[in-house]
C-alpha positions as CSV (number, residue, x, y, z in Angstrom):
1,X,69.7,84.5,92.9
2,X,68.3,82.0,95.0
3,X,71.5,80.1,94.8
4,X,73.4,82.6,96.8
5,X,70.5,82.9,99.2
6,X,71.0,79.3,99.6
7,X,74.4,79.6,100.0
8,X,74.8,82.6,102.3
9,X,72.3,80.0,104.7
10,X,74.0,77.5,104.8
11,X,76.7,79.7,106.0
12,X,75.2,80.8,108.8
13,X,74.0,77.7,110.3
14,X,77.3,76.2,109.9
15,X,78.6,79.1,112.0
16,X,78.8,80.1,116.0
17,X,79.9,83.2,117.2
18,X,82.7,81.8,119.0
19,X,83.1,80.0,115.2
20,X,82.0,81.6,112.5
21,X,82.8,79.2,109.3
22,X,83.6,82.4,106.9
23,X,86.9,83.8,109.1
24,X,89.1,81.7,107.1
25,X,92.0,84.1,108.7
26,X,91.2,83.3,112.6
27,X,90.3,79.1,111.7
28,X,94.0,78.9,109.5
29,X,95.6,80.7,112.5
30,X,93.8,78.2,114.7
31,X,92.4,81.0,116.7
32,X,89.0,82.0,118.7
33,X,87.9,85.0,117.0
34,X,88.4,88.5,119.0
35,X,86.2,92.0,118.0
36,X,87.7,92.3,113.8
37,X,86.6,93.4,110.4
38,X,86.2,90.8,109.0
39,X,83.2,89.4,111.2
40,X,82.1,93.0,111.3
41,X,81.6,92.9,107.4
42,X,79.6,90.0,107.2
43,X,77.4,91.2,110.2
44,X,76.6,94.3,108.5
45,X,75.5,92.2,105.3
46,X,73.0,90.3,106.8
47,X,71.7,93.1,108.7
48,X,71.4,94.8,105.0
49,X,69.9,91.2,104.2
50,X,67.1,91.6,107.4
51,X,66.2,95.3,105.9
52,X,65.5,94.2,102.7
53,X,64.1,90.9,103.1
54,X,62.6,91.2,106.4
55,X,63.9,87.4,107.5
56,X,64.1,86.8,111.2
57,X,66.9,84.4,110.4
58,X,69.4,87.5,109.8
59,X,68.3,89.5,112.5
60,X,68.6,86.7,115.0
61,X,71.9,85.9,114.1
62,X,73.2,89.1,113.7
63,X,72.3,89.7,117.5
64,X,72.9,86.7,118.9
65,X,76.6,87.3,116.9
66,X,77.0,90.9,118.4
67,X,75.5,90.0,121.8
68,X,78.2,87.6,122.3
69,X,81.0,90.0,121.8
70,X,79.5,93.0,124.0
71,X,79.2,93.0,127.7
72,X,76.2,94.6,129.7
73,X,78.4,97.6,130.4
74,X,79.3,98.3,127.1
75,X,83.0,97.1,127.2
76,X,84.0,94.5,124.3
77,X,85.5,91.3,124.6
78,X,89.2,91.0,123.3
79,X,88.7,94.4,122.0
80,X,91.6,96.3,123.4
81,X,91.0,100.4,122.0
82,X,95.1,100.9,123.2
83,X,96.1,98.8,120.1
84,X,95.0,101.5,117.9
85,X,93.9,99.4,115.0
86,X,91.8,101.3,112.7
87,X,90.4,97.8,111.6
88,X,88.7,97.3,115.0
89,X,86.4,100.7,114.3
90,X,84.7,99.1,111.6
91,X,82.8,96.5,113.8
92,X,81.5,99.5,115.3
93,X,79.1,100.4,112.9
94,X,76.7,97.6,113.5
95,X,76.7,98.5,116.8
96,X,73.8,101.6,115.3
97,X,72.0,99.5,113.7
98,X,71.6,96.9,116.3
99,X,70.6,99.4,118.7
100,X,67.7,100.7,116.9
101,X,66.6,97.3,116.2
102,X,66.9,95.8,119.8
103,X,66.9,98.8,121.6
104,X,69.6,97.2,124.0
105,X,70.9,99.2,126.0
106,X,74.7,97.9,125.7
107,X,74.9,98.4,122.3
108,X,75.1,102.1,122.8
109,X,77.1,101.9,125.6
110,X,79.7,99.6,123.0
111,X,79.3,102.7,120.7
112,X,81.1,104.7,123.0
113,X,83.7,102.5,123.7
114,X,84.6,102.5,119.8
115,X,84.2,106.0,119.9
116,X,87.2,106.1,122.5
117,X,89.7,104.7,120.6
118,X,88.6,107.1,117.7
119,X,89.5,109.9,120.0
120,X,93.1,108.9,120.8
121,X,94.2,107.3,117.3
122,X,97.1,108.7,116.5
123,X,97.7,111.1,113.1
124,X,99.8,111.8,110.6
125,X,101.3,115.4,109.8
126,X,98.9,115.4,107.6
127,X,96.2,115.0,110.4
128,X,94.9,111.4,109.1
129,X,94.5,108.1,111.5
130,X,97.1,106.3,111.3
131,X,96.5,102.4,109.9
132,X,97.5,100.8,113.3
133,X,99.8,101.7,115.9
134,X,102.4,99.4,114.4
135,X,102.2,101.2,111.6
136,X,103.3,104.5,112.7
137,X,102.8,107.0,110.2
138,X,100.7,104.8,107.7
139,X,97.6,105.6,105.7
140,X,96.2,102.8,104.1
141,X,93.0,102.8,101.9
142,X,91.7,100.4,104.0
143,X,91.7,102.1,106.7
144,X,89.3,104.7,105.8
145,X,86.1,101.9,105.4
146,X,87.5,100.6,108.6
147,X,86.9,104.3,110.7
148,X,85.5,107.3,108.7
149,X,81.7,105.2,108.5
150,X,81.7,104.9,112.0
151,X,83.0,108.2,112.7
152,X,80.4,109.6,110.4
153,X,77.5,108.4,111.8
154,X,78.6,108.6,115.3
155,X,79.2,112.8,114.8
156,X,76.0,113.1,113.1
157,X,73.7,110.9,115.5
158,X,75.6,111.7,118.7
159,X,78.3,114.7,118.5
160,X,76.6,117.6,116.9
161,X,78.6,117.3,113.7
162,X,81.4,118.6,115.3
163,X,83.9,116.7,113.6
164,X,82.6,116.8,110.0
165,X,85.5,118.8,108.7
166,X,87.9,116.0,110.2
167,X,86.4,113.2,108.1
168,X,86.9,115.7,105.0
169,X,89.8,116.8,105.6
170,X,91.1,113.3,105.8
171,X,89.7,112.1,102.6
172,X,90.5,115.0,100.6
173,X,94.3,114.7,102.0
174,X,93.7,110.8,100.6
175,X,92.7,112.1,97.5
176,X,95.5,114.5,97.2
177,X,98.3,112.4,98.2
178,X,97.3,109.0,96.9
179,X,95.3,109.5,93.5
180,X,97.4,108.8,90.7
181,X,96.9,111.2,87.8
182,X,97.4,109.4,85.0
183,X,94.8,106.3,86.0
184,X,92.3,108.1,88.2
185,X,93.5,104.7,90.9
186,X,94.7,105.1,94.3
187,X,97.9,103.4,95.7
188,X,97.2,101.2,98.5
189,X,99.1,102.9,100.9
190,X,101.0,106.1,102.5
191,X,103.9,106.8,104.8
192,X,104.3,110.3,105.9
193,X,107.6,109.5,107.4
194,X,108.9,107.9,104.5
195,X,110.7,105.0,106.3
196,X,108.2,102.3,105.8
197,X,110.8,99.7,103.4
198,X,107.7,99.4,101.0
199,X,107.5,103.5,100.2
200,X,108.9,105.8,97.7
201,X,111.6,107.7,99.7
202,X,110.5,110.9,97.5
203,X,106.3,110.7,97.7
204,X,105.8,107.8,100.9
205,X,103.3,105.8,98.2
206,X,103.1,103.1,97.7
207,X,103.8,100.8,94.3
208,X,100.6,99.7,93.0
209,X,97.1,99.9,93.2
210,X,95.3,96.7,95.0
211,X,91.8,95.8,93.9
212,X,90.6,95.6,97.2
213,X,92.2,98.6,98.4
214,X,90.3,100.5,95.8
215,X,86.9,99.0,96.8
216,X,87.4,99.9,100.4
217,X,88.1,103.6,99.5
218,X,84.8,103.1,97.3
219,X,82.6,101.6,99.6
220,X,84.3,104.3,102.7
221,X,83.2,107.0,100.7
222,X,79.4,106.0,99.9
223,X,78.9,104.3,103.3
224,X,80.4,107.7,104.6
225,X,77.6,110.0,102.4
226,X,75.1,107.5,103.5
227,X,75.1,108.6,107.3
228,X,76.5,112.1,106.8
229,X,73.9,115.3,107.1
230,X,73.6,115.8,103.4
231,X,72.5,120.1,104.1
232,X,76.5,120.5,104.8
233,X,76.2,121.1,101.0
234,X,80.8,121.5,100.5
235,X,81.0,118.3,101.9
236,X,79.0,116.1,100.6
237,X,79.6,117.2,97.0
238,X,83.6,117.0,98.0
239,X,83.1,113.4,98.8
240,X,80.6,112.6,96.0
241,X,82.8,114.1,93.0
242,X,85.6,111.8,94.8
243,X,83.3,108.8,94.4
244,X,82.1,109.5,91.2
245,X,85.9,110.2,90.2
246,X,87.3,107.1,91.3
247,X,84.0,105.1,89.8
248,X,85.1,106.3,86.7
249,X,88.8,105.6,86.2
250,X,87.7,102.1,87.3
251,X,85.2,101.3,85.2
252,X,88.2,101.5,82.0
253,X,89.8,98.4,84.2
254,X,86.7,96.1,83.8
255,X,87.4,92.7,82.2
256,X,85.2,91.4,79.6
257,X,84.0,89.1,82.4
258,X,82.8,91.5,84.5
259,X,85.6,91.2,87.0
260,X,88.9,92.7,88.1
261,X,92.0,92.2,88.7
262,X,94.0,91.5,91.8
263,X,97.0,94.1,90.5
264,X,94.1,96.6,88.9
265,X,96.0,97.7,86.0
266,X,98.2,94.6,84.7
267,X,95.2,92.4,83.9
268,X,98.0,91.1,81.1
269,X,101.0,90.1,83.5
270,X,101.2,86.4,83.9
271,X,99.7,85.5,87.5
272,X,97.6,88.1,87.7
273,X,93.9,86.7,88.4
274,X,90.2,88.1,88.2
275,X,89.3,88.6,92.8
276,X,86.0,88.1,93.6
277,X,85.8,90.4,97.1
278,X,87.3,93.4,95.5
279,X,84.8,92.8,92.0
280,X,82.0,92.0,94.6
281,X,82.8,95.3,96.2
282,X,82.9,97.1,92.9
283,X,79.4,95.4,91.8
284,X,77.9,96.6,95.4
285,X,79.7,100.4,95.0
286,X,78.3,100.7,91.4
287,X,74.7,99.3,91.9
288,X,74.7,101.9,95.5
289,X,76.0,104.3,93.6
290,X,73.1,104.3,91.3
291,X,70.6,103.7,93.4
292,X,71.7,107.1,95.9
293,X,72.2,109.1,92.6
294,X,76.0,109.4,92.4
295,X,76.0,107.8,89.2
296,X,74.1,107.9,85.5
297,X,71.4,105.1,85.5
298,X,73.6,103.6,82.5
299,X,76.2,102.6,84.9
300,X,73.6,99.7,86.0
301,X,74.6,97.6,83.5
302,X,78.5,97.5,84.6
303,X,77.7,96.6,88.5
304,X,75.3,93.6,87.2
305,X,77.4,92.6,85.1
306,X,80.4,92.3,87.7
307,X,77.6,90.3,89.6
308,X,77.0,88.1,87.3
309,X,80.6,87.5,86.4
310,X,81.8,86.6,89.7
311,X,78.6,84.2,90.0
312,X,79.4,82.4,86.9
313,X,82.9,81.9,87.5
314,X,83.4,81.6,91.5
315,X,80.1,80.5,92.8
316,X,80.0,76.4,92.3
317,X,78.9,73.7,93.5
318,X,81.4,71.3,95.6
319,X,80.8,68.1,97.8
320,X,76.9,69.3,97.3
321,X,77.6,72.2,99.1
322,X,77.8,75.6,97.6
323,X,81.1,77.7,97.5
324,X,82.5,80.7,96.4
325,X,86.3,80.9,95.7
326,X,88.9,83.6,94.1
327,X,89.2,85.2,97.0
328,X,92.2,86.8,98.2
329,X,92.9,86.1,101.6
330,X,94.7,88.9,103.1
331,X,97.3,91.2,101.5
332,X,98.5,94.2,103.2
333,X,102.1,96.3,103.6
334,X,105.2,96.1,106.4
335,X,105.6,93.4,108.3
336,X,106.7,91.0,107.7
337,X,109.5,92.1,104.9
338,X,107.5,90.1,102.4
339,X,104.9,92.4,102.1
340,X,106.3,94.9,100.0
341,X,104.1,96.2,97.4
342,X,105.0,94.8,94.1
343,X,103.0,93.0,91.9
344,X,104.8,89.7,93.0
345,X,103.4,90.3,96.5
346,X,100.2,91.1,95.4
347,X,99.6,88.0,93.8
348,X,101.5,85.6,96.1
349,X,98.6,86.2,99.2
350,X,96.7,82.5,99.1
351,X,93.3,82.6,97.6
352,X,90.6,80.8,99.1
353,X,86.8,80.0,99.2
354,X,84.3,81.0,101.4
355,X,85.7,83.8,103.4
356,X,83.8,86.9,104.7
357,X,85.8,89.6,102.4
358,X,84.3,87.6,99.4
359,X,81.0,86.4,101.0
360,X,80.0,89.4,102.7
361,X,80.6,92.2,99.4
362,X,78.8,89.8,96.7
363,X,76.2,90.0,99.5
364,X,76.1,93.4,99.8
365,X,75.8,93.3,96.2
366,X,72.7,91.0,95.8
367,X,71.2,93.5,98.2
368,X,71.0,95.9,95.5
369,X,69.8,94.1,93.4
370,X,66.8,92.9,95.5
371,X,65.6,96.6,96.5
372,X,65.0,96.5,92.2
């Protein structure tokens, strides 16, 4: 335990905001990092880290991180809301938090900008965001941790609630379209137009079912209960039963080790490999799952047990420093052609150490576990 505390700070003094040592994506690209995810994860962790632990450390850096992305007047560097990537929602969220904490006056100015480009994202027929703009079409597990939090919490501290049955509507259309019946999984992804190279011309799904596809769609639906007005009794119990669903067909996928697999359901294929972010994010979903009620106490024992797993087998020592590998970098569908959804794909992305969609779950995680 203290190991990863260790770990997680030396990671932060190693980091800037204009360089922040875990975006292994922006440093391979060789580029400056703009508003994204993937920073936004890792914020949000160490905020969870400042509310547990009450360490100045996280705070501080978490503000200073923020501060240096949002301008006095609320607008965002590099952040352009006409792109229409649902990723660049998901930053949003610590926006909330921040402003509480701070009380800074931008932050909630920043909240409306976000909120803009939730207004205009485009839909499918279906009437769900689509994953980016281009993406046309596209529904992507993903992308409902990347907006429907945020949206959440924006309707219910700022908007009246008016767009509750929006945010259920889109999940229950993920759960009807992408749920596979025999496993309980979801696919990764969705084309409502059907033209996307990687879709099945007859249902628009997607081939297989990503581990870290299915631990965004966890961790969307309990961050989304978290901030949702629990009195608008259909909802919530729509979204729990989905959580409690999905917790349940994935808990038959565990390994021995506590981990998952990259391609969920193939742990036997040759190539396959146990992922930490996705098992991180399963550990975190389980534990929060217990802990808000959503899940029998028994079910403890599985989400420390993917902690410990990924611990024992990814978090080492090298060079003196600490690091965490088996993560998978990116992985995603489209462009280019490569990306196609099979199992090949899936485990062709690199895997690497030390990167926020690894670091920033097993956090998550070890938050859990230090509110016991």
């Amino acid at each position: 335990m203290d190991m990863l505390r260790k770990y997680i700070e030396e990671l932060i003094d190693k980091s800037t905001p204009a360089r922040p040592i875990w975006n292994i994506e922006k440093i391979l690209q060789g580029k400056e990092p703009t508003w994204n995810y993937i920073d936004g994860c890792m914020i949000k962790a160490l905020l969870e880290m400042y509310a547990i632990t009450k360490g100045e450390k996280y705070l501080a850096f978490a503000d200073d991180f923020i501060s240096y992305h949002v301008r006095e007047d609320g607008q965002i560097n590099h952040y352009d809301i006409h792109e229409l990537n649902i990723d660049n929602v998901n930053a949003g969220k610590v926006l909330f938090e921040l402003y509480e904490l701070t009380g800074k006056e931008k932050y909630r100015k920043a909240i409306d900008t976000v909120y803009e480009q939730v207004k205009i994202q485009p839909r499918t027929k279906e009437g769900n965001f689509w994953h980016k703009k281009i993406y046309p079409n596209q529904v992507w597990l993903d992308g409902l941790y990347m907006g429907q939090p945020f949206y959440m919490e924006y309707e219910t501290k700022f908007n009246n609630k008016k767009n509750y049955k929006d945010i259920f509507n889109q999940f229950a259309n993920v759960e009807k379209i992408m749920k596979d019946s025999k496993t309980g999984l979801y696919y990764h992804g969705y084309d409502s137009s059907r033209e996307a190279s990687w879709c099945d011309k007859v249902t628009g799904l997607s081939k297989n079912f990503w581990l870290r596809a299915l631990g965004w769609y966890v961790m969307a639906l309990l961050d989304t209960l978290e901030k949702m007005d629990s009195t608008y009794t259909e909802g919530y119990t729509q979204l729990s039963n989905n959580f409690k669903d999905i917790m349940e067909a994935i808990i038959k996928f565990q390994d021995e080790s506590g981990m998952w697999y990259q391609v969920v359901d193939q742990g036997n294929r040759e190539g396959n490999y146990l992922e930490t972010s996705g098992s991180a994010i399963m550990a975190y979903g389980i534990l929060k799952g217990v802990r808000m009620g959503f899940l029998p106490e028994n079910y403890r024992a599985y989400g420390e047990k993917a902690f410990k797993g990924i611990c024992d087998k990814y978090l080492y020592e090298k060079d003196g420093e600490l690091c965490l590998g088996g993560i998978c970098l990116v992985a995603g569908l489209g462009r280019p052609d490569s990306r196609d959804g099979t199992f090949e794909y899936y485990i062709s992305e690199p895997v690497v150490e030390n990167e926020a969609k690894g670091v920033a779950p097993l956090l998550l995680a070890y938050t859990e576990i230090l509110r016991l």
